[in-house]
ROMAR-418178 format. One record per residue (C-alpha): x, y, z; residue number from 1; residue in three letters. Coordinates in steps of 0.5 Angstrom, whole numbers, plus 500, padded with zeros to 3 digits. Layout:
% residues N
GULUM  X  Y  Z  nr  rest
GULUM  X  Y  Z  NUM  ALA .
...
This chain:
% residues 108
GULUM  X  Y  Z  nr  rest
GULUM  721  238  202  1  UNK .
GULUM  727  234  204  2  UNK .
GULUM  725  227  201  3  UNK .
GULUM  731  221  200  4  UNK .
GULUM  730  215  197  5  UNK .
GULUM  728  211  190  6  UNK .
GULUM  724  205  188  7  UNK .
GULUM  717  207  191  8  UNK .
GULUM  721  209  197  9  UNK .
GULUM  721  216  201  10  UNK .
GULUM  723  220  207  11  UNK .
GULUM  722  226  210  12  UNK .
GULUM  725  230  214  13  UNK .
GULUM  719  233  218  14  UNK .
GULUM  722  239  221  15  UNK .
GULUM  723  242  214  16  UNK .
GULUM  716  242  213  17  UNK .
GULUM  712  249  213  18  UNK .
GULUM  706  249  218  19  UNK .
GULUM  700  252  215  20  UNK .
GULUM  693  253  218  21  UNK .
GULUM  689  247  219  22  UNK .
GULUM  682  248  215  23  UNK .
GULUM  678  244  221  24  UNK .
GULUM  679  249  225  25  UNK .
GULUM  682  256  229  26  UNK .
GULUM  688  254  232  27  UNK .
GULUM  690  248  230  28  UNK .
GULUM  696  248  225  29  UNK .
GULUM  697  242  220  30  UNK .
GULUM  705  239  217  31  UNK .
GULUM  703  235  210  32  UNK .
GULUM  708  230  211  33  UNK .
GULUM  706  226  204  34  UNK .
GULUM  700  223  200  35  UNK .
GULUM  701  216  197  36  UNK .
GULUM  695  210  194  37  UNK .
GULUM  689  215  197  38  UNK .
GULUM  692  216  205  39  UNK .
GULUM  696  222  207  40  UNK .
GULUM  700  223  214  41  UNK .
GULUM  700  229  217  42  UNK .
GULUM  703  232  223  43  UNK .
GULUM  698  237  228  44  UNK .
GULUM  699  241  233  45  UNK .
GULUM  693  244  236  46  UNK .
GULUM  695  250  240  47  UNK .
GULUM  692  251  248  48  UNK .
GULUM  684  251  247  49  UNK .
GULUM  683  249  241  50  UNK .
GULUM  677  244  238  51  UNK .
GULUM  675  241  232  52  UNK .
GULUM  667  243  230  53  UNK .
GULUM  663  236  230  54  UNK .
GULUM  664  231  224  55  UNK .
GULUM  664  224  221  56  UNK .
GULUM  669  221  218  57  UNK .
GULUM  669  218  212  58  UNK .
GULUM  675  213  212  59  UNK .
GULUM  679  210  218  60  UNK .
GULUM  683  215  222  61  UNK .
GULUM  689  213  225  62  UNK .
GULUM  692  218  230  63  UNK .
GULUM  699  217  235  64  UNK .
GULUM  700  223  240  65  UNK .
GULUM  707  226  241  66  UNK .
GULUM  707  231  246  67  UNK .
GULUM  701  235  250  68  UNK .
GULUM  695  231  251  69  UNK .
GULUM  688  230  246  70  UNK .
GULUM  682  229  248  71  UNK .
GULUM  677  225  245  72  UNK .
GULUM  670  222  245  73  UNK .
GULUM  671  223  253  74  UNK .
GULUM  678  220  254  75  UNK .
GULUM  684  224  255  76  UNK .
GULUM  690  222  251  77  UNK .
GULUM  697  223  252  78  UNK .
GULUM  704  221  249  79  UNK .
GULUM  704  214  247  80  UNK .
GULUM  697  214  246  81  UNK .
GULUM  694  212  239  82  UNK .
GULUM  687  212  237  83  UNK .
GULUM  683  209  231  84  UNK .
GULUM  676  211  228  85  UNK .
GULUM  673  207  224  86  UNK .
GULUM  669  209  217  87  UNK .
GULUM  662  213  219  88  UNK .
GULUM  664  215  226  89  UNK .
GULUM  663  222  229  90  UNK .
GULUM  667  226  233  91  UNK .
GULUM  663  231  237  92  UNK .
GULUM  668  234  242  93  UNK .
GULUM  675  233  240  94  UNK .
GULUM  681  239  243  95  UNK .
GULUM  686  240  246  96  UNK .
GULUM  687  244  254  97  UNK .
GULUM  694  244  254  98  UNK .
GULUM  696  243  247  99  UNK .
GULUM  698  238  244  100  UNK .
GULUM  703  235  237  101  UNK .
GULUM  701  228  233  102  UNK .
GULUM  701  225  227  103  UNK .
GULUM  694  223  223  104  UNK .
GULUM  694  218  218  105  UNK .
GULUM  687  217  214  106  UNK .
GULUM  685  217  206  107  UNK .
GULUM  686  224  202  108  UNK .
């Protein structure tokens, strides 16, 4: 991980970051960005068909899409598209029919 900085501070450079496979689900490939005060960020790619089985979140979920397009709770997302799911909401059908990149920001 390439990380600068000092002082509580740090940056990282993404494109130096391995992919490993998403523990959600098949086709779904996740970057650990970083962890800090009990929230990570990560960057995921989900790959043409993927899908997330039903779960409930325990925490707040940000997300911002980067590229392809996210569907979500019926609505389709695509780049510039930000979501926020509060504590205790359900995602039933979360995929990808083209695929999509984004970053997810939510308690570790």
């Amino acid at each position: 991980m390439s990380e600068l900085g000092t002082d509580g501070f740090r940056s990282v450079r993404t494109d130096d970051l391995a992919w490993r496979p998403s523990t959600m689900a098949a086709g779904v490939l996740v970057k650990d960005v970083a962890v800090t005060d009990g929230w990570e960020m990560q960057i995921v790619r989900f790959e043409p068909g993927a899908r997330f089985p039903i779960h409930t979140h325990e925490g707040p979920e940000f997300v911002f899409i980067l590229e392809g397009e996210l569907v979500q709770a019926g609505r389709r997302l695509g780049p510039g598209w930000a979501s926020v799911a509060s504590a205790g909401t359900v995602d039933e059908d979360v995929y990808s029919e083209t695929g999509c990149l984004f970053v997810l920001v939510d308690r570790a």
